[in-house]
Backbone bond lengths (Angstrom), bond angles and torsions (degrees), N, CA, C in turn:
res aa  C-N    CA-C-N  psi(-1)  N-CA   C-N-CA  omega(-1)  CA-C   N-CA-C  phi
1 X - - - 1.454 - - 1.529 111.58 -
2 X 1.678 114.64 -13.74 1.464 103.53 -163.61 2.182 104.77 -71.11
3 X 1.317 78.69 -29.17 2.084 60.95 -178.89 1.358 113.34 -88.40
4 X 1.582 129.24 -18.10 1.054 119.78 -178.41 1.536 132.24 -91.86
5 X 1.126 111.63 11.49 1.451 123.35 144.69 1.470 132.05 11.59
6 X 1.309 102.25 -75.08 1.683 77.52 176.47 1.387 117.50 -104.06
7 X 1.352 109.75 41.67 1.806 109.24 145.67 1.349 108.62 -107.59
8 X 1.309 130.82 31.90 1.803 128.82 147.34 1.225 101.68 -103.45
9 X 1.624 115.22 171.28 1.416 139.51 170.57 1.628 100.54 -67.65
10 X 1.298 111.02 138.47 1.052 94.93 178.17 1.547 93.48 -128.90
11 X 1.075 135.36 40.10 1.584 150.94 -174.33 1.544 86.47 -97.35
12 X 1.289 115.87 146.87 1.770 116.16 -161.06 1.465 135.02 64.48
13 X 1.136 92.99 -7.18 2.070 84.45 170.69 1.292 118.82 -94.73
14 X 0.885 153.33 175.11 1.422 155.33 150.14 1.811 118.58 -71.01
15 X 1.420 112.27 146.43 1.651 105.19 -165.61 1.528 99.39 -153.80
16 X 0.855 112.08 117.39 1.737 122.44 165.61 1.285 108.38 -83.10
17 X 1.333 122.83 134.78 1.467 141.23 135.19 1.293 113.83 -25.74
18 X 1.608 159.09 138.37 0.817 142.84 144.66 1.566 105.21 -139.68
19 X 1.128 130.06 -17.38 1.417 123.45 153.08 1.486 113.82 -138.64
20 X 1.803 93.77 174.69 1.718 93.79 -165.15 1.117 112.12 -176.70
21 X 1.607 108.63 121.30 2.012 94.68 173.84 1.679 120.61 -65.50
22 X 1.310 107.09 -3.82 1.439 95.08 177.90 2.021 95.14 -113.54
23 X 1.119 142.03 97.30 1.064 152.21 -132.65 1.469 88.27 -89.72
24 X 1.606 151.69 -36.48 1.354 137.18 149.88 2.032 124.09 -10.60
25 X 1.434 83.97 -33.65 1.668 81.95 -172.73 1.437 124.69 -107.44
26 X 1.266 92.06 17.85 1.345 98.65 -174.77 1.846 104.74 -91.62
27 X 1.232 125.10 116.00 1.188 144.10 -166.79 1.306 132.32 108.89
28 X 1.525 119.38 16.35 1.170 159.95 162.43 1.357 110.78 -58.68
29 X 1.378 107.78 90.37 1.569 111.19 -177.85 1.710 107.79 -133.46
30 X 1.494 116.62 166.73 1.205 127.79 177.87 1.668 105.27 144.15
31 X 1.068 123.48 -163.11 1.613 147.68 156.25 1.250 145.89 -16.79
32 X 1.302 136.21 61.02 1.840 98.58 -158.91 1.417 104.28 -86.65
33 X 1.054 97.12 145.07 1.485 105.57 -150.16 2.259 85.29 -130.15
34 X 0.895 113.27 15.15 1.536 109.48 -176.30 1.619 127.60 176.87
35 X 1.079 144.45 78.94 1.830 142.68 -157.77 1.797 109.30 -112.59
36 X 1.092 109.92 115.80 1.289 99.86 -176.22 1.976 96.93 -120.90
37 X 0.851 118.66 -152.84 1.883 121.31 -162.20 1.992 96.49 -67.67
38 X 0.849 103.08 -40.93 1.679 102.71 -173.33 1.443 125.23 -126.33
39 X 1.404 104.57 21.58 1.702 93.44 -150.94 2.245 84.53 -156.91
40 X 0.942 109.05 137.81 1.194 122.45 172.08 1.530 103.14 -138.03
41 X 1.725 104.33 126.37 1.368 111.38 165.60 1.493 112.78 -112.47
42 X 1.843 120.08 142.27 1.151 147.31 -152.98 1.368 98.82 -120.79
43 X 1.285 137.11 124.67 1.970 148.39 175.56 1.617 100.36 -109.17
44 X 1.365 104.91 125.00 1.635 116.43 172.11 1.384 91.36 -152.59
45 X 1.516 108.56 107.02 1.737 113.69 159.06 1.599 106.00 76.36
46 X 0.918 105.40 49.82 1.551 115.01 -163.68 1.488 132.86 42.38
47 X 1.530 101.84 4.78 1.814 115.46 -177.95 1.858 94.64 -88.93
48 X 1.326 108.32 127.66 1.794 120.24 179.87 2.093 86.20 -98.40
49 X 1.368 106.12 150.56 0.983 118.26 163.31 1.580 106.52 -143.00
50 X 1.163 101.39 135.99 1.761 113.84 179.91 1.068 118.62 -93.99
51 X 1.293 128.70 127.22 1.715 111.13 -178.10 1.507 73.88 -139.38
52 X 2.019 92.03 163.79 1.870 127.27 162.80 1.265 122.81 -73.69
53 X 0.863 109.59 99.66 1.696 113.94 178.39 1.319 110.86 -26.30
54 X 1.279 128.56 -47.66 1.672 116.88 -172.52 1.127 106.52 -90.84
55 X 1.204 133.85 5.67 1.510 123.49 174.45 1.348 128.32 -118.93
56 X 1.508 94.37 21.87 1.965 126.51 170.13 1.726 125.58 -113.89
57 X 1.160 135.41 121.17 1.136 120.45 107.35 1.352 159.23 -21.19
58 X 1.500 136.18 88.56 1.679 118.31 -165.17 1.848 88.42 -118.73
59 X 1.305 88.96 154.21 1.330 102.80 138.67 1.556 117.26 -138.07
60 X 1.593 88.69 158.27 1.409 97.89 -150.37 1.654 108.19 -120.16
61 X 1.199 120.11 137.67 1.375 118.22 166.53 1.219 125.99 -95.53
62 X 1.425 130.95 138.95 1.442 125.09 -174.59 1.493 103.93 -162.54
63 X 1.144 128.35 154.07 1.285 148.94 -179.10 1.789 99.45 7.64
64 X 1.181 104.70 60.10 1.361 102.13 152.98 2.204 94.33 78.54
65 X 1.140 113.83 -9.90 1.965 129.97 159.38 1.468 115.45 -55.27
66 X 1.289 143.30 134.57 1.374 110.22 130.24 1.458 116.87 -113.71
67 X 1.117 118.27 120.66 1.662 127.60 -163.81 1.903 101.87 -89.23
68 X 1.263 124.05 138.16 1.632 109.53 160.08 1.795 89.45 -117.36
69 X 1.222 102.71 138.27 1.644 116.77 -165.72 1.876 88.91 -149.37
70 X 1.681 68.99 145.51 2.109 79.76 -155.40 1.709 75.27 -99.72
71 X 1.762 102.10 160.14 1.421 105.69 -165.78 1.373 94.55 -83.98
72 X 1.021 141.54 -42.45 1.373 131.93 169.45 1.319 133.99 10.48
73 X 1.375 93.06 -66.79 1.993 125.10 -170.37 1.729 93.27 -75.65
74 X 1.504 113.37 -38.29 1.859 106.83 176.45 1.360 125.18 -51.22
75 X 1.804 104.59 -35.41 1.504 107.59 -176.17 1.264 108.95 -57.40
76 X 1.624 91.13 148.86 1.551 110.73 -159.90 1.501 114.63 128.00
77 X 1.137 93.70 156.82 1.819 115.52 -174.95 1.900 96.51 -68.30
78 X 0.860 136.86 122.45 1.434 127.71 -170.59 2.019 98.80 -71.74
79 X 0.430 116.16 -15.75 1.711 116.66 -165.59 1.906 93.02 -91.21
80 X 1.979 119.56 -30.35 1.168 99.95 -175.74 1.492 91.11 -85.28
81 X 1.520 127.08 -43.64 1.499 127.48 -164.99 1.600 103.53 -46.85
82 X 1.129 124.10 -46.31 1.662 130.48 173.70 1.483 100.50 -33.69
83 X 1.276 117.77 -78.48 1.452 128.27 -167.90 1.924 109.37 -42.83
84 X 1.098 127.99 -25.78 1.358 130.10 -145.26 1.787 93.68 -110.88
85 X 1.392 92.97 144.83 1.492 85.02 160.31 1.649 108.86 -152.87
86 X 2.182 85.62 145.14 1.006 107.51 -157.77 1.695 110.53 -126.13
87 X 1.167 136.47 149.63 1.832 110.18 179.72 2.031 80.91 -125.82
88 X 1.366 91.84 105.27 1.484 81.42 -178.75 1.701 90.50 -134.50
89 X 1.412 118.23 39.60 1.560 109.79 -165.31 1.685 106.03 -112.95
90 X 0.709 159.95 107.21 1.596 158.75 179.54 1.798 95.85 -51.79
């Protein structure tokens, strides 16, 4: 599973901020709790924050993984990104 990554849901894992052209958001961690074509939202303490997929850094936790996946490679409809496969994960 470690390279194939972004053909799972990734709605439920936990995701840190770790880079960012707007440098405020970088340490932005919690939940994603929601991903639609450009936009991923993150839950910490009941505050949702929305960020642009291409203008993030995450790393990501998952089954015991930690992946950093540039938002870039996320854009996309999550239901077509599922279908596709890509090994673009360090």
């Amino acid at each position: 599973m470690k390279k194939d990554i972004l053909r799972h849901e990734l709605i439920g894992s936990h995701a840190r901020v770790i880079d960012a052209k707007n440098k405020v958001l970088i340490g932005i961690d919690g939940k994603i709790v929601d991903e639609t074509r450009n936009m991923i939202s993150i839950e910490n303490n009941g505050i949702t924050k929305r960020l642009i997929k291409n203008q993030v850094m995450i790393e990501l936790k998952r089954n015991g993984f930690l992946y950093h996946i540039n938002g870039s490679y996320l854009v996309n409809r999550p239901e077509d990104r599922i279908k596709k496969t890509r090994t673009v994960v360090k």
